[in-house]
Backbone as CSV, one residue per row, in Angstrom:
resi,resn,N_x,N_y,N_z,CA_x,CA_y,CA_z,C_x,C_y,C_z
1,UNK,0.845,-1.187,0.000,0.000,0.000,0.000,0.886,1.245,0.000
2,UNK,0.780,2.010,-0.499,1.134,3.611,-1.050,0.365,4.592,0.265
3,UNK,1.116,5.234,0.745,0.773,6.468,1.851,1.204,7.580,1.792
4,UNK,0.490,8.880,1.292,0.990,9.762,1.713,0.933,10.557,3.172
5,UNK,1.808,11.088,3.019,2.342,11.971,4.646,2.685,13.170,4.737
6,UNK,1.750,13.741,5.627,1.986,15.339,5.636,3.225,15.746,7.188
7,UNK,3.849,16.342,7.121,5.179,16.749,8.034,5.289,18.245,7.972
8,UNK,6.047,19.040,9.216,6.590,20.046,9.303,8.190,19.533,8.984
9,UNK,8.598,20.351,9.091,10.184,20.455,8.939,10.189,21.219,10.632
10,UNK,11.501,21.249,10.912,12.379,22.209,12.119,11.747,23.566,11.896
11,UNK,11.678,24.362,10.166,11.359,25.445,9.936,10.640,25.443,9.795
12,UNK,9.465,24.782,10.320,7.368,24.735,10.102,7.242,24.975,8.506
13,UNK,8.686,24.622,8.029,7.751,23.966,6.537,6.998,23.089,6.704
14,UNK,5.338,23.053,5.257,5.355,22.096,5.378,5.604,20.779,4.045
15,UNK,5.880,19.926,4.493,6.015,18.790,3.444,5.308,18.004,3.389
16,UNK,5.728,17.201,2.275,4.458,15.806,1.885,5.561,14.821,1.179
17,UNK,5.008,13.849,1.275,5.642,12.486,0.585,4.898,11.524,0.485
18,UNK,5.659,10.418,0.019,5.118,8.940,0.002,5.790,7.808,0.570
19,UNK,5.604,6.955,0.775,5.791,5.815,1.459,4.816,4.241,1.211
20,UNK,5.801,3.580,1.136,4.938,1.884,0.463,5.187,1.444,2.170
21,UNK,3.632,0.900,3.093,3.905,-0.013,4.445,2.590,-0.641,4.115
22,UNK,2.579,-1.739,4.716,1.596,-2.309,5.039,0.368,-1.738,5.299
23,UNK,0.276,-0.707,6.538,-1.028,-0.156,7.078,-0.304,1.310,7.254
24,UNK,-1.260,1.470,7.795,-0.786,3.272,8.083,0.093,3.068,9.504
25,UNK,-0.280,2.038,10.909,0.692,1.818,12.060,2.247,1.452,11.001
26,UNK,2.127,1.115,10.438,3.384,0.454,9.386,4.168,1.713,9.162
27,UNK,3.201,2.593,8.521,3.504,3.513,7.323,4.294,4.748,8.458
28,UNK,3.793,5.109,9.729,4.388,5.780,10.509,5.700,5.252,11.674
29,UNK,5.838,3.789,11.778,6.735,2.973,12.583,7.818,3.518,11.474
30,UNK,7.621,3.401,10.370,8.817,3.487,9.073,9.756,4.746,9.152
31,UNK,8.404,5.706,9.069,8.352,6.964,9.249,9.547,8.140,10.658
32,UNK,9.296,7.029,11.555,9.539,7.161,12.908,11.261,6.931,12.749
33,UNK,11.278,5.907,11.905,12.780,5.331,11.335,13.397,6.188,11.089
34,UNK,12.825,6.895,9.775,13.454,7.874,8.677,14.042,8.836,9.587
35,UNK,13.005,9.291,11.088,13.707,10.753,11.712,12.564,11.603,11.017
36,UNK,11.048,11.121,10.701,10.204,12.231,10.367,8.965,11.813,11.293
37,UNK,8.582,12.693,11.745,6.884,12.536,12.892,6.131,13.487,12.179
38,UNK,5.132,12.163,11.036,4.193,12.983,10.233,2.768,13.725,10.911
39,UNK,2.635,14.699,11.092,1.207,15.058,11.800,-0.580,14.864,10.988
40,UNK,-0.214,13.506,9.654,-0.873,13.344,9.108,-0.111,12.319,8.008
41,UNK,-1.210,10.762,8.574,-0.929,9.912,6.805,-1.961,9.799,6.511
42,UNK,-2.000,9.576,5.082,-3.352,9.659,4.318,-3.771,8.665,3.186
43,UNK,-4.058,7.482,3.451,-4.927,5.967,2.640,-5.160,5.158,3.533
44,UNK,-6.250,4.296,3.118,-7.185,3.465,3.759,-6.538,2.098,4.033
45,UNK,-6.204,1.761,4.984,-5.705,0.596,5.095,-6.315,-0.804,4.842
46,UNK,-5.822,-1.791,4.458,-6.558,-3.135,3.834,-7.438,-3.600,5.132
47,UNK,-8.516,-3.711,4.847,-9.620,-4.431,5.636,-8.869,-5.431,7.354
48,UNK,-8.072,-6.421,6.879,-7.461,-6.969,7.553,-6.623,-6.795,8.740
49,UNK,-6.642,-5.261,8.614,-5.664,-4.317,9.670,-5.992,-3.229,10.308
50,UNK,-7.466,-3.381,10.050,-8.829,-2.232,10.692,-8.756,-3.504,12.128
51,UNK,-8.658,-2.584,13.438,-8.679,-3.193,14.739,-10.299,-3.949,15.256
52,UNK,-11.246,-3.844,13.870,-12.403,-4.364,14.097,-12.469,-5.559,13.520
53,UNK,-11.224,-5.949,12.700,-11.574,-6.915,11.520,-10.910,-8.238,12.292
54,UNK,-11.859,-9.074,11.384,-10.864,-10.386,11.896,-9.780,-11.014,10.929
55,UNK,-8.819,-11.365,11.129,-7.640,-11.974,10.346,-6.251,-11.248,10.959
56,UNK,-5.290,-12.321,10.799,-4.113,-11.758,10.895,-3.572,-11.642,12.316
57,UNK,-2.970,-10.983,12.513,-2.363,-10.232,14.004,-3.414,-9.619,14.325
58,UNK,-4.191,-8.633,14.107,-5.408,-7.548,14.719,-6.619,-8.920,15.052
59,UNK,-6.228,-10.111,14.499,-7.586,-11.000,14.961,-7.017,-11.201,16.439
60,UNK,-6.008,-11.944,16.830,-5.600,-12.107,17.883,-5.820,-10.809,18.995
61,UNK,-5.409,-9.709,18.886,-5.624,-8.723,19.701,-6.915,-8.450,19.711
62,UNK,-8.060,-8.395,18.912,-9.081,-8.420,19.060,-9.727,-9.447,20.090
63,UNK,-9.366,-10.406,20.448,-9.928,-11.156,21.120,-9.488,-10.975,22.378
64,UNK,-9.062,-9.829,23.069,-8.614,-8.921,24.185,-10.265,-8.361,24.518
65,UNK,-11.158,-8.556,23.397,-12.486,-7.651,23.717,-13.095,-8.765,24.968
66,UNK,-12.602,-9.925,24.759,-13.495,-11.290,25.256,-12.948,-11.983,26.837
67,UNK,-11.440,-10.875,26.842,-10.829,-11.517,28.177,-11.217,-10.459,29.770
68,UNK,-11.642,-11.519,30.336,-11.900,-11.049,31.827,-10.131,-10.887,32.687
69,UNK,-10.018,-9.806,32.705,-8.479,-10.035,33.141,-8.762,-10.295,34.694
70,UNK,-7.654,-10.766,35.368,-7.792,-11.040,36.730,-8.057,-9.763,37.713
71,UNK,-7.148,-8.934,37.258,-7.421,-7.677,37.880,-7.890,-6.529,37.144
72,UNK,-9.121,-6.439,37.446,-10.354,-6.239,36.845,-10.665,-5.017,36.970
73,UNK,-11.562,-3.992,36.468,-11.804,-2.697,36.904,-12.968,-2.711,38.221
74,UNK,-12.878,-1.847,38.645,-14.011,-1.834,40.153,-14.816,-0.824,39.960
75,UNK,-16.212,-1.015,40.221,-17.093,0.033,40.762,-17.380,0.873,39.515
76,UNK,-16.357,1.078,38.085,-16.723,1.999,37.156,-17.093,3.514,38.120
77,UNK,-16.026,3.933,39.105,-15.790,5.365,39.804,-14.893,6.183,38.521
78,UNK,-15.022,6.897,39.132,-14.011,8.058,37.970,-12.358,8.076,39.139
79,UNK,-11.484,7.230,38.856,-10.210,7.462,39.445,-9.088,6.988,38.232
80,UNK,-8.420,6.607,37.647,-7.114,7.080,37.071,-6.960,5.492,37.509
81,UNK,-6.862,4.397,36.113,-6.328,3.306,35.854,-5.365,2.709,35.295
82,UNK,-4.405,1.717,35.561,-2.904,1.748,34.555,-3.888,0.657,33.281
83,UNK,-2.945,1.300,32.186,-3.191,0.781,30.526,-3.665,-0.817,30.854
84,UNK,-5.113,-1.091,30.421,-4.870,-2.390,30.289,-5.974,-2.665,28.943
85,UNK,-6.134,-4.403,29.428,-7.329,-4.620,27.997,-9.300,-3.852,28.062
86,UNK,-9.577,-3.299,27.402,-11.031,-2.848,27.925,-11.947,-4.231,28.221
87,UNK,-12.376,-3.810,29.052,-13.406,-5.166,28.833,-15.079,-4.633,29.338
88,UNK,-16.329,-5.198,28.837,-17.343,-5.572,29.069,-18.269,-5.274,27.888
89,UNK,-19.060,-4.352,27.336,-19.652,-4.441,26.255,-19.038,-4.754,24.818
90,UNK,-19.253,-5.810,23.976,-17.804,-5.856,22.733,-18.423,-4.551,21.549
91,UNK,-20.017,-4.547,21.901,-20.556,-3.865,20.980,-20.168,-2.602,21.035
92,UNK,-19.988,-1.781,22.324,-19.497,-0.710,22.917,-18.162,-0.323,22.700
93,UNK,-17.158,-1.139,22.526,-15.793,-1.691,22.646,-15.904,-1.251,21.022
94,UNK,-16.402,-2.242,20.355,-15.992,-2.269,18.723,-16.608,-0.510,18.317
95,UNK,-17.522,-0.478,18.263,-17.922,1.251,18.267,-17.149,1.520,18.672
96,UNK,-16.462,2.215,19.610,-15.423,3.177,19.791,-14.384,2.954,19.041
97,UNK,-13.726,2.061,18.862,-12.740,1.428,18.189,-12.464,1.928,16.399
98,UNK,-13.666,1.203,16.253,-14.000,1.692,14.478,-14.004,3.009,14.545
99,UNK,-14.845,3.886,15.542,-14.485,5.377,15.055,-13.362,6.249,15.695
100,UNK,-12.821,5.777,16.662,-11.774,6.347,17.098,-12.688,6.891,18.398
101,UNK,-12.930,6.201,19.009,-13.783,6.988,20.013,-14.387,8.535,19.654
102,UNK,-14.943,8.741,18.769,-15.398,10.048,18.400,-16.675,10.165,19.012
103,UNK,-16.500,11.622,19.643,-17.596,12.166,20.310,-17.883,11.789,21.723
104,UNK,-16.662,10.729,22.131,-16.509,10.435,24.028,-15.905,11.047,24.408
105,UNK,-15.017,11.937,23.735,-13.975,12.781,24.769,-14.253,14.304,24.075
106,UNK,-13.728,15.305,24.944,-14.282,16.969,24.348,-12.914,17.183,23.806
107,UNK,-11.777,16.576,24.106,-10.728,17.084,23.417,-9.724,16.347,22.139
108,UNK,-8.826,16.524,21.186,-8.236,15.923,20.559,-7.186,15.045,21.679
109,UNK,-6.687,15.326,22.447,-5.275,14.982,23.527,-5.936,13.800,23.679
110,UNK,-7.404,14.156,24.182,-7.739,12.666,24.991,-8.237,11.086,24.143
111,UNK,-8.648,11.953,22.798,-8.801,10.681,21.897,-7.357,10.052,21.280
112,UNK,-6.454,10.855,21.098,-4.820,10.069,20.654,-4.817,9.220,21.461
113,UNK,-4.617,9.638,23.625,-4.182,8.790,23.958,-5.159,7.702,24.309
114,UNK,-6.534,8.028,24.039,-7.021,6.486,23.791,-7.048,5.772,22.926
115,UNK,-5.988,6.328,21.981,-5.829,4.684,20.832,-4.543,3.973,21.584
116,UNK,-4.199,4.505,22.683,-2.694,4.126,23.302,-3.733,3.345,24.119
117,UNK,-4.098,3.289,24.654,-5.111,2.537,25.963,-4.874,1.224,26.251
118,UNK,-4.789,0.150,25.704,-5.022,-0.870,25.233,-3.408,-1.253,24.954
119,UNK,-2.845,-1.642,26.067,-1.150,-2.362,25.972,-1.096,-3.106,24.577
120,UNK,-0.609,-3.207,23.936,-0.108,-4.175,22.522,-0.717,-4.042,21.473
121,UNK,-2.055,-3.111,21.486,-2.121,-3.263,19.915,-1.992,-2.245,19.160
122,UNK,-2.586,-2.667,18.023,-1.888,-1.708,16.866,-2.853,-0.066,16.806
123,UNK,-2.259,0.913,17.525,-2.467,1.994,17.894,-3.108,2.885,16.000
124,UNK,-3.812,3.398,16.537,-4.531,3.804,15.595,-5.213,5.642,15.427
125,UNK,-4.442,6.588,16.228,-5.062,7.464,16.316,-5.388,8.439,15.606
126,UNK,-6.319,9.413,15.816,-6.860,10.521,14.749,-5.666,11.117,14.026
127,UNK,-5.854,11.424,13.037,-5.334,11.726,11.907,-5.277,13.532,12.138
128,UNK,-4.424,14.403,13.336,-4.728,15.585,12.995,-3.432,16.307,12.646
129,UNK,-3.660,17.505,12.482,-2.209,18.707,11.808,-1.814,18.996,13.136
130,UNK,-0.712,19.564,12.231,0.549,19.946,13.403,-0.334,21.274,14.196
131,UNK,-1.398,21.761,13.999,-1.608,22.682,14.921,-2.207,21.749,16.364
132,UNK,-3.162,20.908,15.500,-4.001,20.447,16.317,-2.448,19.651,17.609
133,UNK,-2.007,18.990,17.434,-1.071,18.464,18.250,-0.319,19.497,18.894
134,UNK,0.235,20.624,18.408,0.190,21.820,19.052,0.059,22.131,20.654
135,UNK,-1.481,22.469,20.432,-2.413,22.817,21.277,-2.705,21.650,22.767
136,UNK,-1.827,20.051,22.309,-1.932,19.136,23.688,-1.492,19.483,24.811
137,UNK,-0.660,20.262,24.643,0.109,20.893,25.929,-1.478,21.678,27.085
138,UNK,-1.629,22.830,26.378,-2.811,23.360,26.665,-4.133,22.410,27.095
139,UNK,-4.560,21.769,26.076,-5.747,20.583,26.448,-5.264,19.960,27.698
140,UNK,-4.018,19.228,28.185,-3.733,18.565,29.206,-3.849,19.152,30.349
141,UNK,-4.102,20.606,30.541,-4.478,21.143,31.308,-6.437,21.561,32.000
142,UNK,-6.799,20.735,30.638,-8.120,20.917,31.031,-8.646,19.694,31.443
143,UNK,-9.693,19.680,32.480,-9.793,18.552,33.189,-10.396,17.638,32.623
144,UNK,-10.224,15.699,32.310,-11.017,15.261,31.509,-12.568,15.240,31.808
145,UNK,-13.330,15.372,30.905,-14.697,15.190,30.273,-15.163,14.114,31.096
146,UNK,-15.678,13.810,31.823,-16.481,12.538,32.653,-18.177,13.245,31.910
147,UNK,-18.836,12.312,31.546,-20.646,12.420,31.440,-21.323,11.721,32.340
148,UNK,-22.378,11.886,32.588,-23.588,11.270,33.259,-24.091,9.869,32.710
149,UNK,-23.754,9.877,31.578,-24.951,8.916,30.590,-23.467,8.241,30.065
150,UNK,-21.996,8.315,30.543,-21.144,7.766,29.986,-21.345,6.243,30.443
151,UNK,-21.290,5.062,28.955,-21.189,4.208,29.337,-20.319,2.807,30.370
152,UNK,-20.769,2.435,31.247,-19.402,1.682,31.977,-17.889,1.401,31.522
153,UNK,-18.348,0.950,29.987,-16.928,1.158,29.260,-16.188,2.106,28.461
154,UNK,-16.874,3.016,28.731,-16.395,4.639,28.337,-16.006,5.104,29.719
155,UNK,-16.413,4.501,30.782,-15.989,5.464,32.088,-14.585,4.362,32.242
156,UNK,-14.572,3.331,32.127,-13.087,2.724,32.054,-12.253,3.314,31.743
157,UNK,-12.384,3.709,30.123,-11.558,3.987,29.167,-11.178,5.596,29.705
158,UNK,-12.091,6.028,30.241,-11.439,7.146,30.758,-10.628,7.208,32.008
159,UNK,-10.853,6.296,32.637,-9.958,6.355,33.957,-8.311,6.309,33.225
160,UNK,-8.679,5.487,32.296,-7.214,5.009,31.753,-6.663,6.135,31.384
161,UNK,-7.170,6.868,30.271,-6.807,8.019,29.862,-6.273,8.956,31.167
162,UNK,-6.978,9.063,31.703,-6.853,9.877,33.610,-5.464,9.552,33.951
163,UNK,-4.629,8.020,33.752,-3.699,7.783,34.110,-2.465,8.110,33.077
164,UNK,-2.910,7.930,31.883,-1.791,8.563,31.198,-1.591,9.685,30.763
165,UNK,-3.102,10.838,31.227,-2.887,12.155,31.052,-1.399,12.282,32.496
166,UNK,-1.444,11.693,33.691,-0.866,12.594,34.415,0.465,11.767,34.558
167,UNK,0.804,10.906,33.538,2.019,10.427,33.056,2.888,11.605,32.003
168,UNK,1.762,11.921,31.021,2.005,12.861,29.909,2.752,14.493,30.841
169,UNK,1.901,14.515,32.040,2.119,15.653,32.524,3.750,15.685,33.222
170,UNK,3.960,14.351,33.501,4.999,13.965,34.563,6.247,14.085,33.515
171,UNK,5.838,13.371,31.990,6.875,13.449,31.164,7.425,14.839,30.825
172,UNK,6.234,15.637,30.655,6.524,17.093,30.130,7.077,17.988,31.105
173,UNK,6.909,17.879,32.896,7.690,18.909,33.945,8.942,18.141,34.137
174,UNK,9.300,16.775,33.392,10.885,16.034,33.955,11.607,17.318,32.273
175,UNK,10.673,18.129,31.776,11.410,18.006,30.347,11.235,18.121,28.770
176,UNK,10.734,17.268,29.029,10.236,16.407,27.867,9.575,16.747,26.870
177,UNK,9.052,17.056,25.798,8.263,17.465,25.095,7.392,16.618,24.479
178,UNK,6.398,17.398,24.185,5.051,16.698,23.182,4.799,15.832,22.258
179,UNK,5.966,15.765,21.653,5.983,15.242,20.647,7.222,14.007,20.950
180,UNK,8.011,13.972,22.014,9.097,13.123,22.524,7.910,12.074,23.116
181,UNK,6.994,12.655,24.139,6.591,11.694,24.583,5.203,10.767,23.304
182,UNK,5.129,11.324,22.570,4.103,10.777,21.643,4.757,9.646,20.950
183,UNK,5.910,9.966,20.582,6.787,8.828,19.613,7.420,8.084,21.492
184,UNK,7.298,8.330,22.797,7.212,6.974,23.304,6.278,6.307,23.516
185,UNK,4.746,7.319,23.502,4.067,6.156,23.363,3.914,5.017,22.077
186,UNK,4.052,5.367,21.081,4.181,4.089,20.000,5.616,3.227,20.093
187,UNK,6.671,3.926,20.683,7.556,3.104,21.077,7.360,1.969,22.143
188,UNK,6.045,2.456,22.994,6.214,1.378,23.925,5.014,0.129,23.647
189,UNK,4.354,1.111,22.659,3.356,-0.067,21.634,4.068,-1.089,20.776
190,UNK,4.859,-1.035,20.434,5.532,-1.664,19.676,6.167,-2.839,20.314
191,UNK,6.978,-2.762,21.751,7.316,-3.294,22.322,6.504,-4.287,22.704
192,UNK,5.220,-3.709,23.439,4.350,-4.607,24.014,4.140,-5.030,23.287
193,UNK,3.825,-4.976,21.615,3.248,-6.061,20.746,4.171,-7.391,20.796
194,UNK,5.584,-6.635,20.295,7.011,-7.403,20.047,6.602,-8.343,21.186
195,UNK,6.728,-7.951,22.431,6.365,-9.113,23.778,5.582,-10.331,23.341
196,UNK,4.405,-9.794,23.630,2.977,-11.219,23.104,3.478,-11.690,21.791
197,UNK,4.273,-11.150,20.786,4.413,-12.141,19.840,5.468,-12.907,20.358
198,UNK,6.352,-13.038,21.002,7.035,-13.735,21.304,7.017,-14.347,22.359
199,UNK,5.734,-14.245,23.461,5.092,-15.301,24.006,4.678,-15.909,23.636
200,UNK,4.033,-15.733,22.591,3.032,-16.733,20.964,4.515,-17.823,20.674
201,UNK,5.656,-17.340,20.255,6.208,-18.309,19.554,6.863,-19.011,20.838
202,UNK,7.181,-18.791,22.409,7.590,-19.520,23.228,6.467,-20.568,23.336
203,UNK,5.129,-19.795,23.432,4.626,-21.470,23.668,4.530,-22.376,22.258
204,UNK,4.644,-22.069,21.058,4.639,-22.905,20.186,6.095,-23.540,19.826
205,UNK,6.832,-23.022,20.438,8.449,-24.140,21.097,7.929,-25.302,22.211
206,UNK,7.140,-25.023,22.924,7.080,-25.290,24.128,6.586,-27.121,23.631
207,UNK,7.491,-27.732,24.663,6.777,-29.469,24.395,5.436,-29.485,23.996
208,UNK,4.635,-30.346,23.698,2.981,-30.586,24.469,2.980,-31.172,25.577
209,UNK,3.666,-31.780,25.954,3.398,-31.787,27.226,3.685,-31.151,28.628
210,UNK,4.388,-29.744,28.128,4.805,-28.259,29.139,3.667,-27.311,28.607
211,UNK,2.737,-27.555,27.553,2.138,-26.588,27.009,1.330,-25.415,28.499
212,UNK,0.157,-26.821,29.177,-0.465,-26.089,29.963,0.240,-25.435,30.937
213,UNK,1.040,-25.845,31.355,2.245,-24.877,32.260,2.512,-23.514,31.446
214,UNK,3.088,-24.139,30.647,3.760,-22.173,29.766,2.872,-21.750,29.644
215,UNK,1.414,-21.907,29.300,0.247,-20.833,29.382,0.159,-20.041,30.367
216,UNK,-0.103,-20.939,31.750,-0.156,-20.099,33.376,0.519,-19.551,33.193
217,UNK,2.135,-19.739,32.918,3.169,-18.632,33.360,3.027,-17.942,32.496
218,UNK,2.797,-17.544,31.321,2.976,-16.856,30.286,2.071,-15.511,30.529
219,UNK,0.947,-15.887,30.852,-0.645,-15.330,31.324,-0.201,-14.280,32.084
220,UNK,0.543,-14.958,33.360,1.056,-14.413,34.260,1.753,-13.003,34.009
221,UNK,2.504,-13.244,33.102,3.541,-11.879,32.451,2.764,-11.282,32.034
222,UNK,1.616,-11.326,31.084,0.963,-10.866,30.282,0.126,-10.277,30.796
223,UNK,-0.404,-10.438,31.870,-1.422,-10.190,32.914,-0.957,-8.594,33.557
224,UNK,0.037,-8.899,34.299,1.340,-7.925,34.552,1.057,-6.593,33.546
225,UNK,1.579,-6.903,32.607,1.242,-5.692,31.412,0.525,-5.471,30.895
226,UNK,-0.341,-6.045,31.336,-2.007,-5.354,30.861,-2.177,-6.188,29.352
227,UNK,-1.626,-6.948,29.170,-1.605,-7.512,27.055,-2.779,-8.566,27.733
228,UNK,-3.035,-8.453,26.562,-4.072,-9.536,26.300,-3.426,-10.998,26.494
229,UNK,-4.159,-12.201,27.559,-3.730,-13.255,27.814,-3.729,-14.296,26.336
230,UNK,-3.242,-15.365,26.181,-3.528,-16.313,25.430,-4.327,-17.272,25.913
231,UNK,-5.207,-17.477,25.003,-7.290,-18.304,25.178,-5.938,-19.895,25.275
């Protein structure tokens, strides 16, 4: 697949290009390579790599919609949760998902970092310009959006957000900038994916007859980091 990409330069030029990746997570991991942080790619990625679809790698992480993790969310209160898998409505779950959570949160800041939400998968967030990213500094200062009528798994998803807004905040007074900590969050997406795939291929080393063992333990790690367990 063919992507174009919109970029500033150092001198708020702006530029455009192209790029051949797989998906658009592809097309910006590449991107990330080159030493460019596009504030916009632009084509439709193959069916297979939409986080709603089934096949492939995104089938496996999808089935994160179906796991009861051990340590579970409580009460659906409004307090500040570490990154894990969402769980309880899938219908609720897949809606947000397909649209990018549009129209649950009042700000751009808070919908990016809920495509981060969700330890290991393939991060997917709004598509905005360098102004709009801009302006996160500012948004992080406004308090998140809680509703009345927000659903149990929209009030999750926001606790989560709650926790990595005041990570974002922690990164930016050690220092840090906006755009440093944005390329770590896909850095640390990447990782976590890299992880579970290579829990995937330890247990398919694994004897059959160590199998059910390396699952528990495996679970175990996985559990830990919020990734989605193996069924």
């Amino acid at each position: 697949m063919k992507y174009k990409y919109l970029y500033q330069t150092k001198d708020n030029e702006n530029r455009a290009g192209f790029i051949d990746a797989r998906d658009r997570a592809d097309a910006y991991a590449k991107l990330r390579k080159q030493g460019i942080r596009p504030y916009r790619v632009i084509g439709d990625d193959p069916v297979r790599w939409q986080p709603w679809a089934v096949g492939g790698v995104v089938a496996a992480l999808a089935t994160a919609l179906a796991v009861t993790l051990a340590v579970a969310f409580g009460g659906g209160g409004h307090a500040p949760q570490s990154r894990r898998q969402l769980t309880g409505d899938r219908a609720v779950i897949s809606a947000g998902l397909a649209n990018g959570w549009e129209g649950v949160f009042a700000t751009n800041l808070d919908r990016y970092l809920a495509a981060y939400a969700q330890p290991g998968w393939i991060a997917l967030p709004p598509e905005l310009d360098a102004a709009a990213i801009d302006a996160f500094a500012d948004e992080l200062a406004r308090p998140l959006d809680y509703r009345d009528g927000d659903a149990p798994e929209v009030t999750r998803l926001k606790n989560i957000v709650a926790s990595m807004r005041a990570e974002m905040a922690d990164y930016l007074a050690a220092g840090g900038t906006v755009g440093d900590y944005l390329d770590f969050l896909e850095e640390r997406q990447d990782q976590e994916r890299e992880f579970r795939n290579k829990a995937l291929e330890a247990l398919a080393r694994a004897p059959e007859s160590l199998r059910a063992r390396a699952v528990i333990n495996l679970n175990a790690r996985l559990r830990d980091m919020g990734l989605a367990e193996i069924e």
